[in-house]
PDB file of N, CA, C, O and CB in Angstrom:
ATOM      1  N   UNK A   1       0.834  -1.191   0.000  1.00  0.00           N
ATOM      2  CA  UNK A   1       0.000   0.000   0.000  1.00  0.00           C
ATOM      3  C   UNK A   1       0.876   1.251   0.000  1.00  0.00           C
ATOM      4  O   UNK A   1       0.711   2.159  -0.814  1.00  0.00           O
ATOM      5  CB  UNK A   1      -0.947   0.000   1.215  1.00  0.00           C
ATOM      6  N   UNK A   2       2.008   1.258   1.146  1.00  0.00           N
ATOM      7  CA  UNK A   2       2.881   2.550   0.720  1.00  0.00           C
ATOM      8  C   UNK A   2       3.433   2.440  -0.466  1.00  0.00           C
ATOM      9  O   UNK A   2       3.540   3.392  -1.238  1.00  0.00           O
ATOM     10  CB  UNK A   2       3.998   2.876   1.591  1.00  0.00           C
ATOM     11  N   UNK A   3       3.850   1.203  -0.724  1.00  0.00           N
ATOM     12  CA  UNK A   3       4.737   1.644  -2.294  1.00  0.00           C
ATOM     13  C   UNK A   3       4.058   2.338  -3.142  1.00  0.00           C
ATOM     14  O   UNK A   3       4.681   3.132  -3.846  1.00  0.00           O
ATOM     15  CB  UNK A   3       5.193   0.460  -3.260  1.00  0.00           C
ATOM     16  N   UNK A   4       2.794   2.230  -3.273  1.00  0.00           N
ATOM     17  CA  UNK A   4       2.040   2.646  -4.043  1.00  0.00           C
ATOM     18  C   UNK A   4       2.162   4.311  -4.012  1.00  0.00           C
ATOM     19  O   UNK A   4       2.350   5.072  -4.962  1.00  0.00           O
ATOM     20  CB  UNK A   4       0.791   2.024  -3.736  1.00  0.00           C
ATOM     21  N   UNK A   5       2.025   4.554  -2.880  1.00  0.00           N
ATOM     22  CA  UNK A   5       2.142   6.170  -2.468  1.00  0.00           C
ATOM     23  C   UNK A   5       3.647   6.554  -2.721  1.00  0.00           C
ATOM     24  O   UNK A   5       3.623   7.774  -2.880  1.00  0.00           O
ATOM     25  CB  UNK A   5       1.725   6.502  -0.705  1.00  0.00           C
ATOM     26  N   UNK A   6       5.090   6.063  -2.850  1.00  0.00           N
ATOM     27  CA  UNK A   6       5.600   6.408  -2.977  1.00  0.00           C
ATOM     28  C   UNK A   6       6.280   7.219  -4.259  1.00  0.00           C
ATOM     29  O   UNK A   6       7.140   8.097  -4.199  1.00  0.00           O
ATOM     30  CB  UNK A   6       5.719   5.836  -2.461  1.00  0.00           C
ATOM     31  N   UNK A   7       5.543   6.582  -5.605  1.00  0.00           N
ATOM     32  CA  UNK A   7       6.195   6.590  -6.525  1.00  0.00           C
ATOM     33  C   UNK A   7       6.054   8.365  -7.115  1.00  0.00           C
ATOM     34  O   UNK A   7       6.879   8.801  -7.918  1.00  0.00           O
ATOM     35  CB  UNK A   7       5.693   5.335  -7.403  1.00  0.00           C
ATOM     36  N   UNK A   8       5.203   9.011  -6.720  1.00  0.00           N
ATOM     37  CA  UNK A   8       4.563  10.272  -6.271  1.00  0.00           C
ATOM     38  C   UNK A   8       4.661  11.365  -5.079  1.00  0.00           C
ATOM     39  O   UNK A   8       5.015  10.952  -3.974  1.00  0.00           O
ATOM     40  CB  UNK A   8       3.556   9.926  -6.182  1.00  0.00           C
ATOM     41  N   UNK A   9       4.341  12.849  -5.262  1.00  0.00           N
ATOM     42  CA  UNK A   9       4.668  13.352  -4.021  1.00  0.00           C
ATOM     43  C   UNK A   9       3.206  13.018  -3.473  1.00  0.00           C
ATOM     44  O   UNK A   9       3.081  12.179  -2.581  1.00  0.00           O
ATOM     45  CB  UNK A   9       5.243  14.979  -3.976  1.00  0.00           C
ATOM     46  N   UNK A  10       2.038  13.716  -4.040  1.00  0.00           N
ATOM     47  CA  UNK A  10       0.586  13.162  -3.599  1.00  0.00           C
ATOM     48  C   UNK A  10       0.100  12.726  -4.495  1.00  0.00           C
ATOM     49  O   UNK A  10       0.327  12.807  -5.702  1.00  0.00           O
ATOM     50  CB  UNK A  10      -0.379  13.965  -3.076  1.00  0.00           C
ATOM     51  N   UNK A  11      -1.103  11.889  -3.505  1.00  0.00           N
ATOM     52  CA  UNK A  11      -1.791  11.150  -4.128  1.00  0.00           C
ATOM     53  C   UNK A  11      -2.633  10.103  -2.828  1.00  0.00           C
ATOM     54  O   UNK A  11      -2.212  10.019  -1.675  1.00  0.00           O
ATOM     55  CB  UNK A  11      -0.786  10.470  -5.243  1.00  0.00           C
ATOM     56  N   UNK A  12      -3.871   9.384  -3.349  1.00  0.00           N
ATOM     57  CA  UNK A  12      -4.520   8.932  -1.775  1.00  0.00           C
ATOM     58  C   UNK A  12      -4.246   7.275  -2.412  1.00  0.00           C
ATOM     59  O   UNK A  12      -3.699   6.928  -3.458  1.00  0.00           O
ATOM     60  CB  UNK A  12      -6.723   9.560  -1.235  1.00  0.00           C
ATOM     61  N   UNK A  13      -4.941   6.367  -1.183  1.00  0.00           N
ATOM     62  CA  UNK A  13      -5.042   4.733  -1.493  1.00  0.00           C
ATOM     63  C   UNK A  13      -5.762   4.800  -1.046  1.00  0.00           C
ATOM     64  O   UNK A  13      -5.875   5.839  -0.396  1.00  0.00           O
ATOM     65  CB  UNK A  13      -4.296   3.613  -1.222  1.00  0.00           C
ATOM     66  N   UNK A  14      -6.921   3.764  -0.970  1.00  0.00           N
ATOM     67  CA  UNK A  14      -8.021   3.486  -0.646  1.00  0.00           C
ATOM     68  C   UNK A  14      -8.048   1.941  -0.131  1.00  0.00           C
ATOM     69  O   UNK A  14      -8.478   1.148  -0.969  1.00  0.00           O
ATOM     70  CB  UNK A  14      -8.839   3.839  -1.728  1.00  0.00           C
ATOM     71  N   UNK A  15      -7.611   1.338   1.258  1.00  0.00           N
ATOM     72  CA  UNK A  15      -7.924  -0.124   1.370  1.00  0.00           C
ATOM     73  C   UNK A  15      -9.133  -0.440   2.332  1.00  0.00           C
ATOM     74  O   UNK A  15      -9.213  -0.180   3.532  1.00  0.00           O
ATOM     75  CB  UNK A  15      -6.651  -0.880   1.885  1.00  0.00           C
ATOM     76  N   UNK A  16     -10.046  -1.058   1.526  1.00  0.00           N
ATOM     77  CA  UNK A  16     -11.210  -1.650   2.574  1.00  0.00           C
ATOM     78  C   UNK A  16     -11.332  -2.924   3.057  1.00  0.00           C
ATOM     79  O   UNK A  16     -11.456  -3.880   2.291  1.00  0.00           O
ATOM     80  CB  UNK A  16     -12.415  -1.551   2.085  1.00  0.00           C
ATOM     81  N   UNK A  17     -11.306  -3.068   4.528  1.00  0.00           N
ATOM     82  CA  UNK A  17     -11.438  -4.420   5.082  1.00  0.00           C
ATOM     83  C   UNK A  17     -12.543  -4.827   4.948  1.00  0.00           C
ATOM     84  O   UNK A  17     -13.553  -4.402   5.510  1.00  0.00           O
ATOM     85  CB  UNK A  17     -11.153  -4.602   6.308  1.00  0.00           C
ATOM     86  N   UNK A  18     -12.457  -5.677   4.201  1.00  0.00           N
ATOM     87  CA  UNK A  18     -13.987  -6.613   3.303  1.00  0.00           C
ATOM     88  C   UNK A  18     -14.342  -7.272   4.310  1.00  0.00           C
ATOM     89  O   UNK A  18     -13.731  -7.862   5.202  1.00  0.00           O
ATOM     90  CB  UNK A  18     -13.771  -7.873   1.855  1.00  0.00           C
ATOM     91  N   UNK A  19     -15.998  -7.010   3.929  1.00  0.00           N
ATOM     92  CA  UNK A  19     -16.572  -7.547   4.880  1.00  0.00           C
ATOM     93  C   UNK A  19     -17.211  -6.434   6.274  1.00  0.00           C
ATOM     94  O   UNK A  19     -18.230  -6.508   6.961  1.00  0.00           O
ATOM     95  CB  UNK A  19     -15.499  -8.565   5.238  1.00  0.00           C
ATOM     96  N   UNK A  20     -16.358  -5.704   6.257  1.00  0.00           N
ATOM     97  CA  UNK A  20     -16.408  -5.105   7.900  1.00  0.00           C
ATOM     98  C   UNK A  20     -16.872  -3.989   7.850  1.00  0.00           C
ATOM     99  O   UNK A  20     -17.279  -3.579   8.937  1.00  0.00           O
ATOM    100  CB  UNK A  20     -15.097  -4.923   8.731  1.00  0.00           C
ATOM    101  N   UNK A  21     -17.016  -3.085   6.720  1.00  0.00           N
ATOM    102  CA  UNK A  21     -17.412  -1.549   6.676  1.00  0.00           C
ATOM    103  C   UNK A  21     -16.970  -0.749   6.826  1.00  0.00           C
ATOM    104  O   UNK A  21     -17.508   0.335   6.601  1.00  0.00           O
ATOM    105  CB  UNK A  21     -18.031  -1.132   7.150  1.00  0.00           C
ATOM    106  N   UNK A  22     -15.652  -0.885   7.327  1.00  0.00           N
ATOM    107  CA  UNK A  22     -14.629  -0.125   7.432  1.00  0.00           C
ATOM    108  C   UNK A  22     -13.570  -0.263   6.634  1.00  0.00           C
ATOM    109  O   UNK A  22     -13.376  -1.387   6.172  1.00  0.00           O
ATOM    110  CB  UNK A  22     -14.275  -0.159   8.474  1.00  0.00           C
ATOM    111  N   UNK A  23     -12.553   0.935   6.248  1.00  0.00           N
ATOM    112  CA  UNK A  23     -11.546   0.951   5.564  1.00  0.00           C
ATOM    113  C   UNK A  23     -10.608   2.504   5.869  1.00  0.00           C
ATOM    114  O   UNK A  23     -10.935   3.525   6.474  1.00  0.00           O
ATOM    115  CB  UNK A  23     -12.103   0.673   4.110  1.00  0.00           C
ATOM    116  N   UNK A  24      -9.451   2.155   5.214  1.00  0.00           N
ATOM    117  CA  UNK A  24      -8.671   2.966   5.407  1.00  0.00           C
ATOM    118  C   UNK A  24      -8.326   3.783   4.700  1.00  0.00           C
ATOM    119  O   UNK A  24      -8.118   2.993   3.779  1.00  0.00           O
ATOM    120  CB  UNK A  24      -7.988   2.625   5.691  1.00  0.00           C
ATOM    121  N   UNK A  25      -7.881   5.359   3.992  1.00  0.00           N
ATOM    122  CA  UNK A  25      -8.166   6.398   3.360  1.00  0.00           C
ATOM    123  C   UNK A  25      -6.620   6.624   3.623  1.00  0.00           C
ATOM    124  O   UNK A  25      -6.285   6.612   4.807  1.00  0.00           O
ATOM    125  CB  UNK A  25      -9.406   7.391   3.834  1.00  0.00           C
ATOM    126  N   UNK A  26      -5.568   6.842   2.609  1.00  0.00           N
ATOM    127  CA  UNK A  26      -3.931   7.177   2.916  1.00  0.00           C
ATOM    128  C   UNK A  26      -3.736   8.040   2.089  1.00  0.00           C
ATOM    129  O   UNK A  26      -3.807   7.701   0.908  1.00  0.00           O
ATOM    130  CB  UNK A  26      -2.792   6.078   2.752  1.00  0.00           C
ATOM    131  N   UNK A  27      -3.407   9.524   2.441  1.00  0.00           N
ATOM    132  CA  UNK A  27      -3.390  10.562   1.564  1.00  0.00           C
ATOM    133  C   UNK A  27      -2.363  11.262   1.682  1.00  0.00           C
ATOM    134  O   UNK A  27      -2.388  11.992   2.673  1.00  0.00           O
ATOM    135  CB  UNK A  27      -4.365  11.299   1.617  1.00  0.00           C
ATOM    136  N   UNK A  28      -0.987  11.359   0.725  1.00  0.00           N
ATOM    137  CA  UNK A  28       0.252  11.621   0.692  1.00  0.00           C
ATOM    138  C   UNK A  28       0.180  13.224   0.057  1.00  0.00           C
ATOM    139  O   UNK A  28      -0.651  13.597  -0.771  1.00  0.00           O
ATOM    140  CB  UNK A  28       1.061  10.443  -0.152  1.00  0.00           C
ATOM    141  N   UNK A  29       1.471  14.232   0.775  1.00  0.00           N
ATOM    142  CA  UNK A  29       1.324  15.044   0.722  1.00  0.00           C
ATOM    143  C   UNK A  29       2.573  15.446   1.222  1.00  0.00           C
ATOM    144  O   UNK A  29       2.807  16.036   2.277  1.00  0.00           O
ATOM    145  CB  UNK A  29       0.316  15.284   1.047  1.00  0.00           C
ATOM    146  N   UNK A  30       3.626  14.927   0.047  1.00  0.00           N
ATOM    147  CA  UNK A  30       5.778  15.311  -0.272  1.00  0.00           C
ATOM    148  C   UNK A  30       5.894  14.111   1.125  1.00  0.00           C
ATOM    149  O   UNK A  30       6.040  12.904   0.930  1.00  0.00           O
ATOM    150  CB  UNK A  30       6.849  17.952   0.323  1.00  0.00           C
ATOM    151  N   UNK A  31       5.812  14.626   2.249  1.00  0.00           N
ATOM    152  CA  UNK A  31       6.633  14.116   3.362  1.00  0.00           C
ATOM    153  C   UNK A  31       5.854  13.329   4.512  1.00  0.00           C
ATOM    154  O   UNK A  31       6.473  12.617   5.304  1.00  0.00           O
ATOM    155  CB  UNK A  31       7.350  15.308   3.979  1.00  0.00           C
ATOM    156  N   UNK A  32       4.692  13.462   4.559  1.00  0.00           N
ATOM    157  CA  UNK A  32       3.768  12.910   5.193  1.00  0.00           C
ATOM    158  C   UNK A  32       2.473  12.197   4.304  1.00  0.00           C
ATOM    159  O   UNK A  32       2.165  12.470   3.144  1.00  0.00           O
ATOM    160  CB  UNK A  32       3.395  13.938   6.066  1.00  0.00           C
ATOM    161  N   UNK A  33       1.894  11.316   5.110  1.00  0.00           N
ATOM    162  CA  UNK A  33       1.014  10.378   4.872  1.00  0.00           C
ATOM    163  C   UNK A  33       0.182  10.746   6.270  1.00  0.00           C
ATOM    164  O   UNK A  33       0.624  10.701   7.418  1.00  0.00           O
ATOM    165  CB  UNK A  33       1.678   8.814   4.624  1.00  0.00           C
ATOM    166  N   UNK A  34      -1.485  11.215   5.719  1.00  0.00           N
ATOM    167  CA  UNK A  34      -2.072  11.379   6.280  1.00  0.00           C
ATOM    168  C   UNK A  34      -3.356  10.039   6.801  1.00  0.00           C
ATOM    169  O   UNK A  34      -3.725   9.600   5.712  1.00  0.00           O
ATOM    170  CB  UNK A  34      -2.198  12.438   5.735  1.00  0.00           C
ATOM    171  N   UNK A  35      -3.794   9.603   7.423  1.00  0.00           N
ATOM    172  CA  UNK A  35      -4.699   7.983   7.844  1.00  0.00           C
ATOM    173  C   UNK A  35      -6.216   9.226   7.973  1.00  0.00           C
ATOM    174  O   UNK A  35      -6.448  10.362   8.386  1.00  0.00           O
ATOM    175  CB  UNK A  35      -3.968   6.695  10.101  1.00  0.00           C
ATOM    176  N   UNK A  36      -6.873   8.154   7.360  1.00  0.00           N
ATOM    177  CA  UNK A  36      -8.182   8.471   7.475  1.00  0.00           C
ATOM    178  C   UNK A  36      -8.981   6.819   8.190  1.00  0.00           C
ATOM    179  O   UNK A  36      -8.646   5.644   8.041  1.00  0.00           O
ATOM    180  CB  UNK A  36      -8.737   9.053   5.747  1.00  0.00           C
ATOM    181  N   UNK A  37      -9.817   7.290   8.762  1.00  0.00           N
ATOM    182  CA  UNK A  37     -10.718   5.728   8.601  1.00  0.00           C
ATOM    183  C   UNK A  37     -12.035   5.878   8.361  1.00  0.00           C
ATOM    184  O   UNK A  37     -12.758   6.508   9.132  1.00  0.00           O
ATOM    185  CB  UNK A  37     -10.750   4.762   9.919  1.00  0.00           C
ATOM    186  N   UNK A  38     -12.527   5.231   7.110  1.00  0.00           N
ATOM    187  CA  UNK A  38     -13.275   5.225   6.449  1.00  0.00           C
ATOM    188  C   UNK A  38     -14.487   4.436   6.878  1.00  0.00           C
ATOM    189  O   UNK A  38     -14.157   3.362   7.382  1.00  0.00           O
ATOM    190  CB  UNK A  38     -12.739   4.994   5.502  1.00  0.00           C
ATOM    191  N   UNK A  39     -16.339   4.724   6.814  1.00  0.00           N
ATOM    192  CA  UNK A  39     -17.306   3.840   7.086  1.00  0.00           C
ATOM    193  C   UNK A  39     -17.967   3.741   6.599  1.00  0.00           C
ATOM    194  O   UNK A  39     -18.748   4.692   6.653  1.00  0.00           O
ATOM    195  CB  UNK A  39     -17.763   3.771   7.789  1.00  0.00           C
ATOM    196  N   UNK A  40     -18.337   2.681   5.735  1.00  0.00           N
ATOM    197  CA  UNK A  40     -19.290   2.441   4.685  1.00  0.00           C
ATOM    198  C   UNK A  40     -20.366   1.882   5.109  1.00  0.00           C
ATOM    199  O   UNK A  40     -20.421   1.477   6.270  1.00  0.00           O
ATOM    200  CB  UNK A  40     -18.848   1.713   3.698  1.00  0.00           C
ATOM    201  N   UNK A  41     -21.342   1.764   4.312  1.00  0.00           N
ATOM    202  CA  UNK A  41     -22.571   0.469   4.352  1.00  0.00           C
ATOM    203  C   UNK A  41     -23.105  -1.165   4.223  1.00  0.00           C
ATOM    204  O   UNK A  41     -24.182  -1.760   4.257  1.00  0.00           O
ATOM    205  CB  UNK A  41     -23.116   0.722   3.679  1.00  0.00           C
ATOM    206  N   UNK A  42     -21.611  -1.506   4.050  1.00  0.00           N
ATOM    207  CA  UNK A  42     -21.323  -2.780   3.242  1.00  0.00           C
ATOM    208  C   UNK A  42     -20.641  -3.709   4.847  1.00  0.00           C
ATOM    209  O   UNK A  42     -19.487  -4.128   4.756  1.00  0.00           O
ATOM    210  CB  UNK A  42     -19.901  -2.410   1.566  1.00  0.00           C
ATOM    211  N   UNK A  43     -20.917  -3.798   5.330  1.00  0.00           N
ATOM    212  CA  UNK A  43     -20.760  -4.710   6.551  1.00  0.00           C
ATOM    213  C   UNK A  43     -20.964  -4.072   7.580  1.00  0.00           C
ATOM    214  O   UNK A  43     -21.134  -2.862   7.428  1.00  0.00           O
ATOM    215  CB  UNK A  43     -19.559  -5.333   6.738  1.00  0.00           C
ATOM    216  N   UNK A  44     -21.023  -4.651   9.027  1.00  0.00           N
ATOM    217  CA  UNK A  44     -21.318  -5.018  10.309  1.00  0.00           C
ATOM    218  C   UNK A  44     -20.856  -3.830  10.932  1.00  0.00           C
ATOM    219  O   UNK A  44     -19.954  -4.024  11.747  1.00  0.00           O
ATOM    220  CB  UNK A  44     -20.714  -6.321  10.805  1.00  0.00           C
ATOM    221  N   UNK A  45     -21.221  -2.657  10.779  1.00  0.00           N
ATOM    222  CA  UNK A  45     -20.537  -1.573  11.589  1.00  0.00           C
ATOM    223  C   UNK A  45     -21.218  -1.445  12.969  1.00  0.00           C
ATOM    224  O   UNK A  45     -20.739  -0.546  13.660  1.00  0.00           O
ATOM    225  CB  UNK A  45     -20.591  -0.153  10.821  1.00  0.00           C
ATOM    226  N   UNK A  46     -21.917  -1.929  13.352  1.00  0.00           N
ATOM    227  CA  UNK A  46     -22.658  -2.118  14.602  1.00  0.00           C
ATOM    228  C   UNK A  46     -23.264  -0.324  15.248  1.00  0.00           C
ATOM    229  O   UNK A  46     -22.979   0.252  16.298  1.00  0.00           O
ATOM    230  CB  UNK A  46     -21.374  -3.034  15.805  1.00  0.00           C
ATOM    231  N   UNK A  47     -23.824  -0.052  14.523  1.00  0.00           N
ATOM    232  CA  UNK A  47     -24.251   1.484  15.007  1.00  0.00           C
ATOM    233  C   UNK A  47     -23.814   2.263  14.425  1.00  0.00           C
ATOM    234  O   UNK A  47     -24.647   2.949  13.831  1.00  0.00           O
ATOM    235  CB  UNK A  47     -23.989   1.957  16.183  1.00  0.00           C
ATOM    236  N   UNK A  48     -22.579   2.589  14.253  1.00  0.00           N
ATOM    237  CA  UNK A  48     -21.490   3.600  13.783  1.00  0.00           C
ATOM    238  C   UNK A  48     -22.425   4.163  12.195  1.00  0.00           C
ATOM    239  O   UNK A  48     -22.930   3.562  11.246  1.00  0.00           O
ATOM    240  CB  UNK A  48     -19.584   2.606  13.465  1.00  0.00           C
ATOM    241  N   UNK A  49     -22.301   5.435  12.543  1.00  0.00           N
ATOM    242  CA  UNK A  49     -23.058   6.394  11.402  1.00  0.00           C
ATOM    243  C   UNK A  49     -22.520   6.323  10.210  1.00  0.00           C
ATOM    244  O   UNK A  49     -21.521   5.613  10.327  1.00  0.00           O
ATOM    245  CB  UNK A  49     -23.064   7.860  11.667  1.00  0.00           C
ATOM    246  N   UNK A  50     -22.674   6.778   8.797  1.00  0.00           N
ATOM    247  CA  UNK A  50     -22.113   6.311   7.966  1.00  0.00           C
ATOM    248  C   UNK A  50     -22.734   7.722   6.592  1.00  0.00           C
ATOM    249  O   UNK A  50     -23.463   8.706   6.717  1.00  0.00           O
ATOM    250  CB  UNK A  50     -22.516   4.532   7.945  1.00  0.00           C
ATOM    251  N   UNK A  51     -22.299   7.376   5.892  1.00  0.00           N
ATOM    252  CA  UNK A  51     -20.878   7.863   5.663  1.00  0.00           C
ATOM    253  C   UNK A  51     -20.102   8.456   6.170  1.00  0.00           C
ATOM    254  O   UNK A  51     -20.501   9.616   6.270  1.00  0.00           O
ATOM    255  CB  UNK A  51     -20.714   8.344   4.989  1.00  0.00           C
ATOM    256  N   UNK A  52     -19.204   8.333   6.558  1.00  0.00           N
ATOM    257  CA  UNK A  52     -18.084   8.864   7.705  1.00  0.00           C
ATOM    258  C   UNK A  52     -16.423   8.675   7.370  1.00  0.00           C
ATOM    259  O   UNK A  52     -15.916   7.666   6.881  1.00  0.00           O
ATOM    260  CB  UNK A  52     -18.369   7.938   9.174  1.00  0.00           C
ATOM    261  N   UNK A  53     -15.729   9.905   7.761  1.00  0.00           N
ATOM    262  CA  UNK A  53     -14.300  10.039   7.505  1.00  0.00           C
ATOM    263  C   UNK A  53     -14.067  10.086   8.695  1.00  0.00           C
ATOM    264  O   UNK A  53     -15.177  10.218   9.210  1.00  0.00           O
ATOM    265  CB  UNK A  53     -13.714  11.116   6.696  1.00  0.00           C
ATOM    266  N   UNK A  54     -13.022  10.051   9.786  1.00  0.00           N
ATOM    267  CA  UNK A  54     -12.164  10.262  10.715  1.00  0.00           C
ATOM    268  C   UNK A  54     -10.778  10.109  10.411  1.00  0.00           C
ATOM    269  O   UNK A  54     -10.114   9.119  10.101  1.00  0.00           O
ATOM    270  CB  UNK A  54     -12.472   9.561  11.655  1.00  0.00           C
ATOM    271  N   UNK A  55     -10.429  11.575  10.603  1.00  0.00           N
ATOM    272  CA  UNK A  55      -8.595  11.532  11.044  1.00  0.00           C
ATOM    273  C   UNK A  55      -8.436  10.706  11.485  1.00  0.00           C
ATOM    274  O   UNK A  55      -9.378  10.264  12.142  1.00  0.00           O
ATOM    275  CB  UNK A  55      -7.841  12.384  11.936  1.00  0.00           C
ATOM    276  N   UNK A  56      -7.041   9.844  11.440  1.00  0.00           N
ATOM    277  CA  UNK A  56      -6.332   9.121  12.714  1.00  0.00           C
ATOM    278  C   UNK A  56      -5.153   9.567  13.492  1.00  0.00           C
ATOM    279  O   UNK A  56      -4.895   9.617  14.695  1.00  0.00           O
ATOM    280  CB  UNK A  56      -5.908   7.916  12.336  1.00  0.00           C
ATOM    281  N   UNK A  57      -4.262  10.001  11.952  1.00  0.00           N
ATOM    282  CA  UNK A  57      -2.977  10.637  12.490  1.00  0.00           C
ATOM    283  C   UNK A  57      -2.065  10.834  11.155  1.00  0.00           C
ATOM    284  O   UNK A  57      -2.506  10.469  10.065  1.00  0.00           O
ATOM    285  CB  UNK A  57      -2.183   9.605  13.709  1.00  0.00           C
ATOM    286  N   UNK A  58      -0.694  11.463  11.290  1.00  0.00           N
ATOM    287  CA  UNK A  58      -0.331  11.932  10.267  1.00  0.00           C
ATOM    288  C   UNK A  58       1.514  11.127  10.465  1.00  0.00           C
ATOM    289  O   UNK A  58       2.234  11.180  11.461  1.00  0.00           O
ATOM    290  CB  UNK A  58      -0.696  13.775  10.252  1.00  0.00           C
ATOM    291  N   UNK A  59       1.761  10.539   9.289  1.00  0.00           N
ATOM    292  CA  UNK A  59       3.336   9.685   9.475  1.00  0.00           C
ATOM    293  C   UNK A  59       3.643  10.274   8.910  1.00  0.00           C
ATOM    294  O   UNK A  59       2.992  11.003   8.162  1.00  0.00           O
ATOM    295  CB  UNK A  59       3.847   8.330   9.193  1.00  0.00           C
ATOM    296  N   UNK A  60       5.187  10.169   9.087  1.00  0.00           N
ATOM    297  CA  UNK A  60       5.934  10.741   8.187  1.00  0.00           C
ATOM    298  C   UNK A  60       6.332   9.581   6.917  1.00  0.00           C
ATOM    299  O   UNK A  60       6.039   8.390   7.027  1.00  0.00           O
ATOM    300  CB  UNK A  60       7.173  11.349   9.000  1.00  0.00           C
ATOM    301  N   UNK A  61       6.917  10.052   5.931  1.00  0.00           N
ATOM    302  CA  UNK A  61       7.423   9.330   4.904  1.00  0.00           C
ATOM    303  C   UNK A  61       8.747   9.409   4.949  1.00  0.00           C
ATOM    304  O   UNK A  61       9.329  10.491   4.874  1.00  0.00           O
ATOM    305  CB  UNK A  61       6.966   9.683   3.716  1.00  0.00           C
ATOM    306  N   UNK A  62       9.290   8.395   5.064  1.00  0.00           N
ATOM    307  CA  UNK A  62      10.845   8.343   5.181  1.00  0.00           C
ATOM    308  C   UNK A  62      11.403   7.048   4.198  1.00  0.00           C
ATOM    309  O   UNK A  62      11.539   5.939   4.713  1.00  0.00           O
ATOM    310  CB  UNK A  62      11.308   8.085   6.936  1.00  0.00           C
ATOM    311  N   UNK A  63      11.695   7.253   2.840  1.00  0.00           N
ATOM    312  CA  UNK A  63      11.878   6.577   1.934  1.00  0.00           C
ATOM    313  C   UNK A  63      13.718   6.172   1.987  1.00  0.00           C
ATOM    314  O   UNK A  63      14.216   5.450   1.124  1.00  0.00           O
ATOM    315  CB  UNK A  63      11.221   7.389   0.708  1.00  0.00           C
TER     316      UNK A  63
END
């Protein structure tokens, strides 16, 4: 999934854990990689509102 982000300064990935309704949102930007977590309609989110983005946190990129 990072390689993918690397080959670029930005650019996002999109991985969804199938099945679960949740997924992850990775949005590059030169030196950092920003985490989103993503909530869809497509599995077991048990309450959790939807459509929905949440920050998680911001890494650095160190290639």
């Amino acid at each position: 999934m990072i390689h993918d982000l690397s080959n670029e300064e930005k650019g996002g990935y999109k991985y969804w854990l199938t099945g679960t309704g949740f997924g992850l949102w990775m949005e590059r930007n030169r030196r950092t990689l920003k985490a989103f977590l993503k909530v869809d309609n497509l599995g077991p989110t048990q309450g959790v509102s939807w459509p929905q983005t949440v920050y998680v946190g911001t890494v650095p990129v160190d290639e």
